[in-house]
N, CA, C and O atoms as CSV, one atom per row, in Angstrom:
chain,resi,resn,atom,element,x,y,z
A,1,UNK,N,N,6.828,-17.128,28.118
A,1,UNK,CA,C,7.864,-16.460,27.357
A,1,UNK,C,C,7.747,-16.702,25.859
A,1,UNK,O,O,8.033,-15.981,24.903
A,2,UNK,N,N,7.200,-18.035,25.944
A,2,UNK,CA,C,7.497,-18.149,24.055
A,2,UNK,C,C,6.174,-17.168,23.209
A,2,UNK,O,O,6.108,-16.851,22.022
A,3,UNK,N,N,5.099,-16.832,24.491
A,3,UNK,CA,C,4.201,-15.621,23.516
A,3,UNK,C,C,4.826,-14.417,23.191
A,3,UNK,O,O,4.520,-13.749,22.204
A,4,UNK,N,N,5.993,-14.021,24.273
A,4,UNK,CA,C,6.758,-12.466,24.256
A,4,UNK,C,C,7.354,-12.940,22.609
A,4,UNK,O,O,7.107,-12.129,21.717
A,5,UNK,N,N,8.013,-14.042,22.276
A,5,UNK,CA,C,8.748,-14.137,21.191
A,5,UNK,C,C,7.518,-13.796,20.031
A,5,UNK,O,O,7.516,-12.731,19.414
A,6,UNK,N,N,6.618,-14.715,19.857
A,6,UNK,CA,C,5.684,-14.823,18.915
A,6,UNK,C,C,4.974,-13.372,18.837
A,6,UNK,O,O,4.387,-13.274,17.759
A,7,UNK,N,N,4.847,-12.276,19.593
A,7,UNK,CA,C,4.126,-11.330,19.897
A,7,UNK,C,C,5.289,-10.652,19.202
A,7,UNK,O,O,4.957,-10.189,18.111
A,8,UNK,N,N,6.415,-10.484,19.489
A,8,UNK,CA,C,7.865,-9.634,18.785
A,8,UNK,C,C,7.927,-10.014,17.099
A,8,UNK,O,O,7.846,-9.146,16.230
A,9,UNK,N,N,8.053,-11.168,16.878
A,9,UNK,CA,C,7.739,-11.439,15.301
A,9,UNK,C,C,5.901,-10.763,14.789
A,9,UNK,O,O,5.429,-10.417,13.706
A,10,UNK,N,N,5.583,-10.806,15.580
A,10,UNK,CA,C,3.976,-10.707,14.895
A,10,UNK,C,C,4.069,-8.870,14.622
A,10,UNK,O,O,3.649,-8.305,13.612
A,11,UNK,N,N,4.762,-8.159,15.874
A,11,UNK,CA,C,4.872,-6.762,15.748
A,11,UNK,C,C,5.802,-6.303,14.960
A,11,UNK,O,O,5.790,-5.206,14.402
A,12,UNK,N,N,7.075,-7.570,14.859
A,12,UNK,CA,C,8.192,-6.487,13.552
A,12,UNK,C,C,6.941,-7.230,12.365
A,12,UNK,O,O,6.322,-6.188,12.153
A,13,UNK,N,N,6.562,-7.780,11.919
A,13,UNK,CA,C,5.831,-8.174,10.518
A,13,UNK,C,C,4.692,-6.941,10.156
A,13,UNK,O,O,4.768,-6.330,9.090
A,14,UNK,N,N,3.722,-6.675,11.081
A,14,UNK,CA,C,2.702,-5.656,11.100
A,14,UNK,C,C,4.098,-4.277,11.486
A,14,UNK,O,O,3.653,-3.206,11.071
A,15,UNK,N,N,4.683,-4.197,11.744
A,15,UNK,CA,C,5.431,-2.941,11.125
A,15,UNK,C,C,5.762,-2.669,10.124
A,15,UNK,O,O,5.361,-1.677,9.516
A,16,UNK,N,N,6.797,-3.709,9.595
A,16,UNK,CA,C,7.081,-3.988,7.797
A,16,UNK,C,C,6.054,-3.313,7.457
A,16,UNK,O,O,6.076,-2.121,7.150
A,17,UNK,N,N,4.708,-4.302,7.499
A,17,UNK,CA,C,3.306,-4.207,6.440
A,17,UNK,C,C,2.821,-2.756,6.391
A,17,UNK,O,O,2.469,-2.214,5.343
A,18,UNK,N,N,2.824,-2.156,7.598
A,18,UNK,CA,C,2.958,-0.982,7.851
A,18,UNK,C,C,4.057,0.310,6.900
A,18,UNK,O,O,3.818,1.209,6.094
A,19,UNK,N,N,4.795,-0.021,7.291
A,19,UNK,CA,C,5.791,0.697,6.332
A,19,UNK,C,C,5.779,0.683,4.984
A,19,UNK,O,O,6.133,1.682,4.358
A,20,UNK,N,N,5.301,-0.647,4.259
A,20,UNK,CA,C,5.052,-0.824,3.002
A,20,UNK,C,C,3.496,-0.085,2.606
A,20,UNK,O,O,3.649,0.733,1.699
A,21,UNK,N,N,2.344,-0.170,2.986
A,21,UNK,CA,C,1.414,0.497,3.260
A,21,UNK,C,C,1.694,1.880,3.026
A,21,UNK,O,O,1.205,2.385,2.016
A,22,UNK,N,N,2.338,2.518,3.725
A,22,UNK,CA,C,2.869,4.068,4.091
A,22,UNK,C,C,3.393,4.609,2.437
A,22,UNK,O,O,2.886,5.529,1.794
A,23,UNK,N,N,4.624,3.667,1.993
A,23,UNK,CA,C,4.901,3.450,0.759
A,23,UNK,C,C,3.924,3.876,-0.332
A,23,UNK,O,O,3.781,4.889,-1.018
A,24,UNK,N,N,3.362,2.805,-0.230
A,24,UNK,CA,C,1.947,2.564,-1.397
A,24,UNK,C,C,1.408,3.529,-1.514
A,24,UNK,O,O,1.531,4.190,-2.545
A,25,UNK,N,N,0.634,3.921,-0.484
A,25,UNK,CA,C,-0.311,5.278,-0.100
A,25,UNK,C,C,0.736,6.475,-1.124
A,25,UNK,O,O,0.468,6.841,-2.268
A,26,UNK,N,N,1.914,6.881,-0.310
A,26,UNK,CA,C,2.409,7.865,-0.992
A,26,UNK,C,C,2.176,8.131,-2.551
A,26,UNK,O,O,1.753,9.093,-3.194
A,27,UNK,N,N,2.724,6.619,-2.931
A,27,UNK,CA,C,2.967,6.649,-4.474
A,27,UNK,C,C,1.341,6.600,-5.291
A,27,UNK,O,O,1.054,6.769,-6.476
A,28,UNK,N,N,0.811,6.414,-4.556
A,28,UNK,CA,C,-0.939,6.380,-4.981
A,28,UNK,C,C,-0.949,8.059,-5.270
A,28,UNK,O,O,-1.302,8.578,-6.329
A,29,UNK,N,N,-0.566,8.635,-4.294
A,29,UNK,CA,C,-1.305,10.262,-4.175
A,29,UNK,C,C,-0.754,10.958,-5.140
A,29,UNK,O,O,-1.245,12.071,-5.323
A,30,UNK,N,N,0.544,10.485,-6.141
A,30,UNK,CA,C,1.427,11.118,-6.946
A,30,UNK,C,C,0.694,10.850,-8.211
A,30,UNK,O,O,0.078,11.670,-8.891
A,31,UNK,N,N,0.862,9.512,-8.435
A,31,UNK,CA,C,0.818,8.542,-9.996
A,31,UNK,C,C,-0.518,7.455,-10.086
A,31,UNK,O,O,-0.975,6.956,-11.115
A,32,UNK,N,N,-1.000,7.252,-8.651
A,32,UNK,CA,C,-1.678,6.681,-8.805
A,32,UNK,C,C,-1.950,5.185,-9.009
A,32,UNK,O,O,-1.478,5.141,-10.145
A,33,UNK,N,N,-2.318,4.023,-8.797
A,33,UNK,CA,C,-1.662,2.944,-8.596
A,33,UNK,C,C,-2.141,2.077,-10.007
A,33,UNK,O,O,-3.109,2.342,-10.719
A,34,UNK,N,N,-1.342,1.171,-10.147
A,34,UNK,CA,C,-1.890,0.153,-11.507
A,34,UNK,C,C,-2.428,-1.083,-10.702
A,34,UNK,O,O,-2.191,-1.231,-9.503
A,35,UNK,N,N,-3.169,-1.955,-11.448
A,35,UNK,CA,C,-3.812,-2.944,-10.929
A,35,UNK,C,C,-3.542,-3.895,-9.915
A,35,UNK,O,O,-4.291,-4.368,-9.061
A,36,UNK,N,N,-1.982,-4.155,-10.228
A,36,UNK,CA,C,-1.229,-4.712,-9.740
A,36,UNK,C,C,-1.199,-4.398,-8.298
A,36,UNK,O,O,-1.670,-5.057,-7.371
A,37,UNK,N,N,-0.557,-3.266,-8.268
A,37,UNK,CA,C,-0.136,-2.633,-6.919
A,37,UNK,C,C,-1.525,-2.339,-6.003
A,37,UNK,O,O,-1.512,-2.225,-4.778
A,38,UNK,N,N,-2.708,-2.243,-6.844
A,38,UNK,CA,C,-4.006,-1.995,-5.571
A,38,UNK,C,C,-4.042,-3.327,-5.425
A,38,UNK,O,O,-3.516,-3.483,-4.323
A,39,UNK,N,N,-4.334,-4.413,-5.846
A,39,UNK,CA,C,-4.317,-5.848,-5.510
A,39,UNK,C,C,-3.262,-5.520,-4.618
A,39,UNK,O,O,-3.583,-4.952,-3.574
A,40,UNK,N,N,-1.795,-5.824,-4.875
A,40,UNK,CA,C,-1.109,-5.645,-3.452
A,40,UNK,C,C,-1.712,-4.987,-2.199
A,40,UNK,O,O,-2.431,-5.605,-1.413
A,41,UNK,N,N,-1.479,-4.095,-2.105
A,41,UNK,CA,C,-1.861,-2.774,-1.672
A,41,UNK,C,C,-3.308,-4.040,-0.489
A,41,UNK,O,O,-3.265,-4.153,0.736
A,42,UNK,N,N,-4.349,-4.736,-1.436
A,42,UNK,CA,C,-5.308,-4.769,-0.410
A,42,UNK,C,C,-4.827,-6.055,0.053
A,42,UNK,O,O,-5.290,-6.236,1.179
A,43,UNK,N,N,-4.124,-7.003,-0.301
A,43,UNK,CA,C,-3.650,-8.294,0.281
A,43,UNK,C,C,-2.651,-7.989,1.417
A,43,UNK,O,O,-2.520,-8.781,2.351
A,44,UNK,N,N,-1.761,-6.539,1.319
A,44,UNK,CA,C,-1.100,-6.348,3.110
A,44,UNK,C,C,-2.032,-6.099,3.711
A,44,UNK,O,O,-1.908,-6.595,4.830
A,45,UNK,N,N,-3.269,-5.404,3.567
A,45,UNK,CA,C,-4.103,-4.743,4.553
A,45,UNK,C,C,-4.911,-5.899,5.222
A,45,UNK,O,O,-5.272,-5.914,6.398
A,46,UNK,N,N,-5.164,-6.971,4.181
A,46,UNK,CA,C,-5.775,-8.300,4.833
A,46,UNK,C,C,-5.143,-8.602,5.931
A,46,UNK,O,O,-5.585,-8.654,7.078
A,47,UNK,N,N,-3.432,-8.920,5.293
A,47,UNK,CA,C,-2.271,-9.222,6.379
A,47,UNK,C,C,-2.264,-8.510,7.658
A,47,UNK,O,O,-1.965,-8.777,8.822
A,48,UNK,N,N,-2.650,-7.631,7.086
A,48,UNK,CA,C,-2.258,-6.333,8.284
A,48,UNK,C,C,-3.368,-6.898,9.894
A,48,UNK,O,O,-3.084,-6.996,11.088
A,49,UNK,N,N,-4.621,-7.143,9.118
A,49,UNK,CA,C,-5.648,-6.889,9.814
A,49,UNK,C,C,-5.397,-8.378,10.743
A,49,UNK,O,O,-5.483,-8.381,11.971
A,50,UNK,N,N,-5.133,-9.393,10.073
A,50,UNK,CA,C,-4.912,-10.441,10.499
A,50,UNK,C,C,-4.028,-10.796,11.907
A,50,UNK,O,O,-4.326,-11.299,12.991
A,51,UNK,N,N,-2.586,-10.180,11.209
A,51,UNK,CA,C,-1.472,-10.267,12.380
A,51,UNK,C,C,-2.099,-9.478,13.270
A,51,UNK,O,O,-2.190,-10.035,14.364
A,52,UNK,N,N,-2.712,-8.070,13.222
A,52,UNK,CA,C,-3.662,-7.682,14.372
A,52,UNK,C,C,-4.735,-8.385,15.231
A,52,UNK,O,O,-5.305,-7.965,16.238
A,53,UNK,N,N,-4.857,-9.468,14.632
A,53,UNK,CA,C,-6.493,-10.070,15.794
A,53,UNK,C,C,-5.242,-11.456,16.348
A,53,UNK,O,O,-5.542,-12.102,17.352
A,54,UNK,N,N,-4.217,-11.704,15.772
A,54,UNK,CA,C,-3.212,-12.494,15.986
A,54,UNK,C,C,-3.179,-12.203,17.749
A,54,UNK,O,O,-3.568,-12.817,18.743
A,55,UNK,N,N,-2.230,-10.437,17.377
A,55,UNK,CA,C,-1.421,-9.844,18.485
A,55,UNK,C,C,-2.185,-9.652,19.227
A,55,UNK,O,O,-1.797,-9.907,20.367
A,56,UNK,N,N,-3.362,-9.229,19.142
A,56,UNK,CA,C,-4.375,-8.772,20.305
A,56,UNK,C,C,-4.396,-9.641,21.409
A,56,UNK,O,O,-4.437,-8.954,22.430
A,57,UNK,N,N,-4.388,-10.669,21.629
A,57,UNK,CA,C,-4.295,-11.674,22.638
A,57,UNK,C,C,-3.142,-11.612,23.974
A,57,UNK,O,O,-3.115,-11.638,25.204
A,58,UNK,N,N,-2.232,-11.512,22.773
A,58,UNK,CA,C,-1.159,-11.602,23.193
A,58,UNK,C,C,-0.150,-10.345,23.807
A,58,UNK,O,O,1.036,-10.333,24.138
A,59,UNK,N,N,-1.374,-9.153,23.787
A,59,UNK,CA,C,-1.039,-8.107,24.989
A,59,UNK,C,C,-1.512,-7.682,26.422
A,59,UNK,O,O,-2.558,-8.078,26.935
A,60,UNK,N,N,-0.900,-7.100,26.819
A,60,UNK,CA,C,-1.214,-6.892,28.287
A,60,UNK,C,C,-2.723,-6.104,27.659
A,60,UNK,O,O,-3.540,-6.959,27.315
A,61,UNK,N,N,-3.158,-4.824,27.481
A,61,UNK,CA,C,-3.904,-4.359,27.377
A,61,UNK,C,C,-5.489,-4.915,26.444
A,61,UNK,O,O,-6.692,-4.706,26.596
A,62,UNK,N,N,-4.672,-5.671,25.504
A,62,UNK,CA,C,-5.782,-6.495,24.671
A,62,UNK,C,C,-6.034,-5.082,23.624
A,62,UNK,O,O,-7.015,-5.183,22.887
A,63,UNK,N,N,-5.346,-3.988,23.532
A,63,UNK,CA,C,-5.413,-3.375,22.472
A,63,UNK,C,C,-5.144,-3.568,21.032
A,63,UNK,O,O,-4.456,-4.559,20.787
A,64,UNK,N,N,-5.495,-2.909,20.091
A,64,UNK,CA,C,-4.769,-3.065,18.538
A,64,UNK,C,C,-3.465,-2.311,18.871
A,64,UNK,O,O,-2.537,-2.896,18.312
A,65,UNK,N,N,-2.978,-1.094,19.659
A,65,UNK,CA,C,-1.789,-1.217,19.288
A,65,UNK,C,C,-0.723,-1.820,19.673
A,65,UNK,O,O,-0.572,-2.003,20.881
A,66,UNK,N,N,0.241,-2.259,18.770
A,66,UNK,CA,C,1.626,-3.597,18.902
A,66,UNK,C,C,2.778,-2.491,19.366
A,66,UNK,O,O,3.930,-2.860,19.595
């Protein structure tokens, strides 16, 4: 049981990162991003990728999706 918990935090976090991602992207396609924000921008995707090899374990299927 305590993986169902750890697997539920690991999937709301890679959602967030997700959603923020989604964000970024948009505002990229308008204005375009400043230095700042692509540095961001690639430090969630690290995150992103991370909490993914995290969760993978910790599903029935052993898929990437959470």
């Amino acid at each position: 049981m305590a993986s169902d918990s750890r697997r539920a935090k690991l999937v709301a976090q890679i959602a967030e990162l997700q959603t923020m991602q989604t964000t970024s992207i948009a505002a990229a396609t308008f204005g375009g991003w400043t230095h700042e924000q692509e540095v961001a921008h690639d430090k969630r995707a690290d995150r992103l990728e991370s909490l993914l090899r995290q969760v993978e374990p910790l599903t029935e299927t052993g898929s990437h999706e959470p």
